[in-house]
C-alpha positions in Angstrom: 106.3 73.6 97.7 103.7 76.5 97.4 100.9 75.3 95.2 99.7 76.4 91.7 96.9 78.1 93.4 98.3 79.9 96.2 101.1 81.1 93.4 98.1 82.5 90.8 96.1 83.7 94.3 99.6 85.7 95.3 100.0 87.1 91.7 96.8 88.3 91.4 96.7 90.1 94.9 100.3 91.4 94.6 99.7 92.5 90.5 96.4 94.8 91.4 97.6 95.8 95.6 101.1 95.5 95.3 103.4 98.5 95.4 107.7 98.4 95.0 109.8 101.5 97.4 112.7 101.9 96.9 115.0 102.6 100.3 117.9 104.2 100.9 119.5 104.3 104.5 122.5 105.0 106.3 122.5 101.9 107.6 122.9 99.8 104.0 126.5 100.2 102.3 126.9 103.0 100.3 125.2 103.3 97.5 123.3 100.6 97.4 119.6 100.2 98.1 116.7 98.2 99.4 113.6 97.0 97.7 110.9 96.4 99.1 107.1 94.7 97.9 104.4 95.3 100.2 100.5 95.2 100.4 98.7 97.1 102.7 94.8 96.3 103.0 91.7 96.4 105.7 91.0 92.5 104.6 92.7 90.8 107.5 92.3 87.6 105.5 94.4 88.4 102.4 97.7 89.7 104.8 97.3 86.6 107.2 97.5 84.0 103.8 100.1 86.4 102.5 102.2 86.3 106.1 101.6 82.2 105.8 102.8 82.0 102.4 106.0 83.9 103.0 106.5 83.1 106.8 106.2 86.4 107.7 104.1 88.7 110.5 101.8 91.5 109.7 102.2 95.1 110.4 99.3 96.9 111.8 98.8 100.3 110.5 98.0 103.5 113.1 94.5 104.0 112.2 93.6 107.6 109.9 91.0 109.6 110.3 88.3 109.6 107.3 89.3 112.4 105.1 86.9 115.2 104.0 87.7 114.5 100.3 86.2 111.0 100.8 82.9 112.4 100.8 82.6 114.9 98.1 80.0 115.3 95.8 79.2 117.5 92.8 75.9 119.8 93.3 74.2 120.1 89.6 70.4 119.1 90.0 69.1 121.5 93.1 71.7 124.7 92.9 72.0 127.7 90.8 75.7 127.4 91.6 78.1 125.0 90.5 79.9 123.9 93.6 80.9 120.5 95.8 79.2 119.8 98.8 81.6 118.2 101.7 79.7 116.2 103.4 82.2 114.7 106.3 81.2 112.1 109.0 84.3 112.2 110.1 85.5 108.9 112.1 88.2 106.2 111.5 89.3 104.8 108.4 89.1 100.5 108.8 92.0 99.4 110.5 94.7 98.9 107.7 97.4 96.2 107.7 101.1 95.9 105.7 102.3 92.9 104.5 106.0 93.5 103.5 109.1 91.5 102.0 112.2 93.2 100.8 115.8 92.2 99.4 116.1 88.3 98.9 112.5 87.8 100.2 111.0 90.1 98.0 113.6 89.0 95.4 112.3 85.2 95.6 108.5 86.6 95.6 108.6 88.5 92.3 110.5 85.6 91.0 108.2 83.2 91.3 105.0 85.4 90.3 107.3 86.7 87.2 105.5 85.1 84.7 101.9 85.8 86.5 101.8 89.5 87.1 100.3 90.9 83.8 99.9 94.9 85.1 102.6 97.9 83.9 101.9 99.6 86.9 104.5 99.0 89.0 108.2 98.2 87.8 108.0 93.9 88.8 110.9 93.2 86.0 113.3 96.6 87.5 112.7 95.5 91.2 113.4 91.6 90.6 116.7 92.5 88.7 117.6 94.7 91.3 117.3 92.6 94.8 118.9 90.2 93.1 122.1 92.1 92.0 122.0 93.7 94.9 121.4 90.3 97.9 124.8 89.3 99.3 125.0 85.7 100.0 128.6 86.4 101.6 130.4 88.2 104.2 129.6 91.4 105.7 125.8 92.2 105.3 125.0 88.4 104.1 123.5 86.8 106.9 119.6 88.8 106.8 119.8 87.4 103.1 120.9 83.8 103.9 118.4 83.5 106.9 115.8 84.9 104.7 116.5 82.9 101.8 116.8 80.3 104.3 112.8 80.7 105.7 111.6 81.2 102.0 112.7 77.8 101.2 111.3 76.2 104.2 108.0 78.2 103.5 108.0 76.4 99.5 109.2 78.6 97.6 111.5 77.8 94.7 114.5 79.4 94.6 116.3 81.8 91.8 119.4 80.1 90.5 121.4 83.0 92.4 120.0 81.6 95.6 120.0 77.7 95.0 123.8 77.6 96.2 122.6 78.7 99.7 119.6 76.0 100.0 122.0 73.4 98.5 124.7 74.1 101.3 122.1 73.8 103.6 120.6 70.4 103.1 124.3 69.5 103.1 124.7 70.6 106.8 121.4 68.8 107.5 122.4 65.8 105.9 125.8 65.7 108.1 
């Protein structure tokens, strides 16, 4: 079972970095769509405990150049002008990492942080209702969700009622 902690540490980092897409590909049924929750960050430490949590891997990012606007700054004390100075140093931005769950995973995530992310910014409520009508727990398109369902529960994560039926069915098999 995930611990208090590590549940009010995830809510906090996914309520102030996290971000909900939306996806739509030619691959996926038609009509229907994907969501996904990610975080992308330069602190290594925060997308290695999140990739623990939710047994997932990282995604590192292509490193960006430093852009121009970074540097900007408003002249008012020495010129008769007003104007902004650019002052670009160019170079790389920090190497930037993603941590990403979508459909069930993401689903069981925003579940279990529901009552923990406090922030309007992003649509948490929306995206929950929507991975969970859309996660098909049988035949054609089922099996992602059930293995992923399946590696949330051996992570610790408890399970939305919708998803219980596949955990259940599992310990059964195990228990044969």
């Amino acid at each position: 079972m995930i611990s208090e902690a590590d549940l009010g540490w995830a809510g906090g980092i996914i309520d102030f970095q996290g971000h909900i897409v939306k996806k739509s590909n030619t691959m996926r049924a038609a009509g229907s769509m994907q969501i996904t929750l990610y975080v992308e960050t330069s602190l290594t430490e925060i997308i290695t405990k999140l990739g623990r949590l939710t047994a997932t891997s990282p995604e590192a990012l292509k490193t960006r150049l430093r852009s121009p606007d970074i540097a900007r700054r408003n002249c008012v004390e020495h010129c008769p002008e007003a104007h902004v100075h650019v002052l670009y140093e160019g170079g790389e931005m920090p190497p930037q990492q993603r941590w990403t769950v979508s459909g069930a995973s993401a689903a069981i995530v925003l579940w279990n942080l529901r009552d923990l992310l406090v922030t309007n910014k992003e649509p948490w409520d929306w995206a929950l209702a929507m991975t969970l009508a859309s996660t098909r727990l049988a035949g054609q398109g089922s099996a992602t969700a059930v293995t992923a369902i399946r590696r949330m529960a051996d992570a610790g994560w408890e399970m939305p009622p919708l998803f219980r039926s596949v955990t259940e069915q599992q310990a059964i098999r195990e228990a044969k």
